[in-house]
C-alpha positions as CSV (number, residue, x, y, z in Angstrom):
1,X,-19.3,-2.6,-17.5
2,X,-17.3,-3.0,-20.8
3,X,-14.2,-4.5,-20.4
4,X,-11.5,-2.0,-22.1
5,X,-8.3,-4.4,-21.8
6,X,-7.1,-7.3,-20.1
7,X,-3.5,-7.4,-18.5
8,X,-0.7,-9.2,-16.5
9,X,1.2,-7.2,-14.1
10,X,2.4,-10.2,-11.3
11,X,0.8,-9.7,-8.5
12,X,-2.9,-9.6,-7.2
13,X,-4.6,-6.4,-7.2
14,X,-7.4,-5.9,-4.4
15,X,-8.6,-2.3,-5.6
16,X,-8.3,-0.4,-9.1
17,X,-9.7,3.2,-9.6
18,X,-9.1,5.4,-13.1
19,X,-7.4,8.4,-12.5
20,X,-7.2,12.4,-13.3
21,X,-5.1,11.5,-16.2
22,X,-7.6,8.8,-17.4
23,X,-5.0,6.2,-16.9
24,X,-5.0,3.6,-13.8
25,X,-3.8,2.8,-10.3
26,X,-3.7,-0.5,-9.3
27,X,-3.2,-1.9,-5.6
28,X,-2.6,-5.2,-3.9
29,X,0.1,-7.3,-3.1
30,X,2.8,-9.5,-4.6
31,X,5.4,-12.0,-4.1
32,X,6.7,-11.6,-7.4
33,X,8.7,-8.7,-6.3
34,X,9.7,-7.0,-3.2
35,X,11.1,-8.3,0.5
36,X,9.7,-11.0,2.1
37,X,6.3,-12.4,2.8
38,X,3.5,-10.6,0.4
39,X,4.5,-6.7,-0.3
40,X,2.3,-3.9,-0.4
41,X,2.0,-3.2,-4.4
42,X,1.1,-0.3,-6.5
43,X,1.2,-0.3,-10.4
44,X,0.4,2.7,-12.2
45,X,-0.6,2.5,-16.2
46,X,-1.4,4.4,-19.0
47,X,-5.0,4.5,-20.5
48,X,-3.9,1.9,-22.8
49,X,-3.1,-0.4,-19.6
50,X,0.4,-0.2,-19.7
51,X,2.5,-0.3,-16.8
52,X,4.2,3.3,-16.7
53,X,5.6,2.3,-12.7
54,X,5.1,-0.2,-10.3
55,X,6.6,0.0,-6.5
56,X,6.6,-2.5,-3.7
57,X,6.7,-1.9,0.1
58,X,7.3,-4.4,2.7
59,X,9.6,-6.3,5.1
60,X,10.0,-9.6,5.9
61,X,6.0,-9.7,7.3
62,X,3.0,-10.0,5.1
63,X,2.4,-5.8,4.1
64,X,-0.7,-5.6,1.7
65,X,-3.0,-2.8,0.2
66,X,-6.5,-3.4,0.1
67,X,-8.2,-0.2,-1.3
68,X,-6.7,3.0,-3.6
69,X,-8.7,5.9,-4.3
70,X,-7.5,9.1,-5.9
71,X,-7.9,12.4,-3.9
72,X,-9.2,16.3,-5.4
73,X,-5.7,17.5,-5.0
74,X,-4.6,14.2,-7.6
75,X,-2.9,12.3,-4.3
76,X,-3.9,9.2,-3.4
77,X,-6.0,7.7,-0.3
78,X,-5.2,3.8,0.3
79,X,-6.0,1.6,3.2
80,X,-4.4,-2.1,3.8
81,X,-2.4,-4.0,6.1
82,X,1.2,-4.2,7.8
83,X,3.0,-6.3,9.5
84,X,6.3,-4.9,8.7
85,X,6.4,-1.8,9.5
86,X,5.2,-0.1,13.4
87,X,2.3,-0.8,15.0
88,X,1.1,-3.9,13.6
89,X,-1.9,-3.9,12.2
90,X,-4.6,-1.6,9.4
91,X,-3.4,1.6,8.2
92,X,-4.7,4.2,6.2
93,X,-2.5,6.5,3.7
94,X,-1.5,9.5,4.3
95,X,-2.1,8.9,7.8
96,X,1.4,9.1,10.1
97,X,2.7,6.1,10.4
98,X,6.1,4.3,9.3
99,X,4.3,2.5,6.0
100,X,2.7,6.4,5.1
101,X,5.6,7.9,5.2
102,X,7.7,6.2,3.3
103,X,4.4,5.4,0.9
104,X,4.5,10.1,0.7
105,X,8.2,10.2,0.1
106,X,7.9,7.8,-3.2
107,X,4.2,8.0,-4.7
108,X,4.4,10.9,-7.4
109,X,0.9,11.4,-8.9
């Protein structure tokens, strides 16, 4: 694989997938930004790399994403881990739970 840039965003990201548009979507965590403990966090970028959003999610607990993948109708699948919001534990997106709804209301492909 060739690298095609090399960037600093301020956080950690656990998954990375290109996207319909040929830019990127980045997921992880941070503590850069957000609540508390390590938030959930999602950066998406142009082909170029640069940012064009980023959003955190989290409470006071440790909330992080661990895989993104885009879906045929351009949404996005993401799995990871809560401690913040409901049942502690794994969730998958868009799944109902607390962290996917809030995740449905603000992600805008």
């Amino acid at each position: 694989m060739r690298i095609k840039w090399s960037k600093t965003y301020g956080g950690v990201a656990n998954s990375v997938v290109q996207i319909n548009d040929g830019g990127y979507m980045l997921v992880g965590s941070t503590y850069s930004y957000g609540a508390g403990q390590a938030d959930l966090w999602l950066v998406k970028t142009n082909p170029q790399g640069d940012e064009e959003w980023s959003k955190t999610y989290g409470g006071e607990n440790l909330d992080v994403a661990s895989s993104v993948d885009q879906t045929n109708d351009s949404g996005y699948a993401m799995v990871g881990y809560t401690e913040s919001y409901g049942a502690r534990g794994y969730f998958n997106f868009p799944e109902k739970s607390p962290l996917a709804t809030k995740l449905a209301k603000d992600i805008k492909g």
